[in-house]
N, C-alpha and C positions, 0 to 999 in steps of 0.2 A: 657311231661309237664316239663315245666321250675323248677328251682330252689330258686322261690321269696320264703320269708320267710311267705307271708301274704298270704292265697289262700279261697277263694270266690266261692260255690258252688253253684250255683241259680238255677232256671227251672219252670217250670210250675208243679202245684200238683200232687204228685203221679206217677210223670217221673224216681223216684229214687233218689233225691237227697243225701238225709239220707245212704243208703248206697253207694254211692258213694263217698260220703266224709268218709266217717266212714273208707272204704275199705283204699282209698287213706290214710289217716291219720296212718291206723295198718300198712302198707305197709313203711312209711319213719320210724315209731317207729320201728319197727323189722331190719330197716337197721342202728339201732342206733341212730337217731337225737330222742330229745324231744319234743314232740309234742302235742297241747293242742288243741283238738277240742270241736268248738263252737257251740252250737244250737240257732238259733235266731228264729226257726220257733215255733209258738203257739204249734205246735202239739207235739212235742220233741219227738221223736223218736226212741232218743239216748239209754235211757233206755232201752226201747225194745231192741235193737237190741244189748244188752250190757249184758244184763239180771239183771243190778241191778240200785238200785238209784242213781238219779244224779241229785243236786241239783245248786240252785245261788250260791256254794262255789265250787272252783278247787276239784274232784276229781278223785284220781286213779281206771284209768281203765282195764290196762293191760302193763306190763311191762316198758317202756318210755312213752306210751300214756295218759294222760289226760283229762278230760270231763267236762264241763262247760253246763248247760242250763238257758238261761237269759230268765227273763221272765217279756215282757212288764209290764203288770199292778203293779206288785211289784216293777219294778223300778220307772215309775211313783212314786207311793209313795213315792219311796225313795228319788226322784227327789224333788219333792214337800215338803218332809221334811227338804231337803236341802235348798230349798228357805226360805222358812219359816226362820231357823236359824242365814241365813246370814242375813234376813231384822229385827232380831228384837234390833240389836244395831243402826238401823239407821232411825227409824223412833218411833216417839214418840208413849209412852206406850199406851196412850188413841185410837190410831188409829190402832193399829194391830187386833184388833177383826175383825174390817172392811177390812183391808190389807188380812187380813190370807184368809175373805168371799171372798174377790178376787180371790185371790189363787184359791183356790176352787174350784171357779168356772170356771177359764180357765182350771184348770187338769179336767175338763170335756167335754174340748171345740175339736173339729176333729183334729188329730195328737198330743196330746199331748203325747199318748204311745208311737209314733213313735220316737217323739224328747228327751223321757228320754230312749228310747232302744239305741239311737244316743247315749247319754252321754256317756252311758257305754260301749256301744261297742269302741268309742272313746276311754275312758280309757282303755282298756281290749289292744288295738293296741299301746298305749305309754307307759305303765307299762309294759306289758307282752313279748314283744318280747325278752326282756333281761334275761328272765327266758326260754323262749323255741327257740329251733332251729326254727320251725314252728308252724302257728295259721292254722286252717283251718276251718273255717266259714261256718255248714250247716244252709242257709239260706230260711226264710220263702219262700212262693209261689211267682213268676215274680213279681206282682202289687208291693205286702208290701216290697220285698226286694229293685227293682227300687227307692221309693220317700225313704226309709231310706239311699243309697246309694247317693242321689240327694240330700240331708239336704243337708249338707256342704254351697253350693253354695247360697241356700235359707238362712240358719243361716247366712251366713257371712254380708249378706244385712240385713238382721234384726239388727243383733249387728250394725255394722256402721251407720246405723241409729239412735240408741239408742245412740252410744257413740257421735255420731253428737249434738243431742237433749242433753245429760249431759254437754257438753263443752258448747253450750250457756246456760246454765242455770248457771254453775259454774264463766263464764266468767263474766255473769250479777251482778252474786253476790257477786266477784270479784273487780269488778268497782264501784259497789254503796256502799258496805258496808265492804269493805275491803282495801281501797286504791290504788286498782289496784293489791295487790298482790298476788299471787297463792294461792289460798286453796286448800286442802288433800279433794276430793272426794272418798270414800269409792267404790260407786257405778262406778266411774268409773273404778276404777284398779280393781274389779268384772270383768268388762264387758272387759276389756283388755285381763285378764286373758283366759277369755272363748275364745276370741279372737283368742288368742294367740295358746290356745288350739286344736281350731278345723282348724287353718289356717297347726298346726302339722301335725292333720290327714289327711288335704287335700293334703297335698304334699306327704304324705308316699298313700294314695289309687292311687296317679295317676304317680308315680313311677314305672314303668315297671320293675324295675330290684327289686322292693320290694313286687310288688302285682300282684296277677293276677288274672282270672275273668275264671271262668268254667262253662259253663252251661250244661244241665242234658236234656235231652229230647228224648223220643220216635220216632219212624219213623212215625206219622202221623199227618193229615192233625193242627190240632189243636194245637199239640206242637210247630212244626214248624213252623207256623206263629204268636205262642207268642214269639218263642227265637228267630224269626228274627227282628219283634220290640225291643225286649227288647236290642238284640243286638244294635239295632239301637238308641234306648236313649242315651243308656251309652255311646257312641260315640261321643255323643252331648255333654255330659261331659266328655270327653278327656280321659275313661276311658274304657280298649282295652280288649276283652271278645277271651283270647289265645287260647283258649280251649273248644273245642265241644265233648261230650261224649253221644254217641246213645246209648241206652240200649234197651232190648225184638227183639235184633238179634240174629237170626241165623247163624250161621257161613257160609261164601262163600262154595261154593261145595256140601254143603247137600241137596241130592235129594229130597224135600220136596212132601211129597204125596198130592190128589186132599183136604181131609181134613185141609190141611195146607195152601190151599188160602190165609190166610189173610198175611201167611208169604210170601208169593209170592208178593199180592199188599204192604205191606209196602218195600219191596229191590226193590221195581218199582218208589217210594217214597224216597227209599235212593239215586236213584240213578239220580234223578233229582237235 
């Protein structure tokens, strides 16, 4: 494995992920770099396999090592408390009951978990890299971690839309009741900022020499033909998966007995 500072664990359920990144992450800490591993999967596993609590704050796990587990629905929340805040110097008192019932009701609407685990994982890649040698991201199962990895490209078209929509509207109100001269839009340098933000993280994920992509998978039929799509998505986003790690092998050379078939048909599987 390379040397990127940002490293990406995915695979199908239950292929190992969790330890495979956990393994990886004790493995650069004991050779001295700082290292902070992530859990983005619902299931957090980390604890387990750490033997103690580990919460949505940075904590120590072992020597240089680090543990982090984010967890959708609370950021949501947190997300959504953050909107809330920034809209209520910009729209008048009388209308935020109804603003906030909006709110509301889109953090109930499909992906909104997905797009406040974005935020933060987002932050977690432009704050943090300056506090650790290495990030390493044990990520939820292929599906959820694909479309979180795939936001970027989707947000970036949303915003430029919105900031589209703000400029005529600013412009309008601009020329009719302002002389032509520029007014301070709030909402726009928001949405700049987000902008600016996620255009960050796009260029630090598809960064080869900052990030890279591991996938986790078994020798059979069913892994390997989600880590070949999934391979094949992230490609589509410009986004290069360096690294294949087979796990429930047996080592080349070991005479495996008739009871051991199935170890037989999967090295028949590896080896296609």
């Amino acid at each position: 494995m390379s040397n990127d500072q940002i490293i990406f664990f995915g695979g199908k359920g239950g292929v190992g992920k969790s330890t495979s990144s956990s393994a990886y992450a004790l493995a650069r800490a004991a050779a001295g770099e700082r290292v902070l591993l992530v859990s983005t999967d619902p299931a957090h596993n980390l604890q387990d396999l750490f033997n103690k609590p580990i919460g949505n704050t940075i904590t120590p796990l072992e020597g240089k090592l680090f543990g982090l587990e984010v967890h959708a629905p609370t950021e949501a929340k947190r997300y959504i408390a953050g909107v809330k805040e920034n809209l209520k110097n910009l729209v008048h008192s009388h209308r935020i009951p109804e603003v906030h019932r909006q709110i509301d009701l889109a953090a109930e609407s499909p992906g909104a978990d997905e797009s406040a685990l974005f935020d933060r994982l987002v932050s977690i890649i432009l704050e943090e890299t300056k506090n650790f040698d290495r990030i390493v991201f044990d990520t939820a199962p292929t599906g959820h971690t694909l479309r979180l990895l795939t936001l970027p490209d989707l947000m970036s078209a949303w915003i430029n839309g919105m900031l589209k929509r703000r400029k005529t509207v600013t412009d309008n109100y601009s020329n009719l009741l302002n002389d032509g001269e520029p007014v301070e839009d709030p909402i726009y340098q928001t949405l700049m900022e987000r902008k600016q933000k996620f255009s960050s993280a796009r260029t630090i994920l598809l960064d080869r020499t900052k990030t890279q992509f591991v996938y986790v998978l078994t020798p059979e039929k069913l892994p390997i033909e989600e880590t070949t799509r999934a391979v094949e998505q992230l490609a589509q986003h410009q986004m290069n998966v360096h690294t294949i790690v087979v796990n429930k092998c047996m080592p080349e050379g070991v005479d495996l007995p008739a009871f051991f078939s199935i170890e037989k048909c999967k090295r028949i599987i590896i080896a296609r």
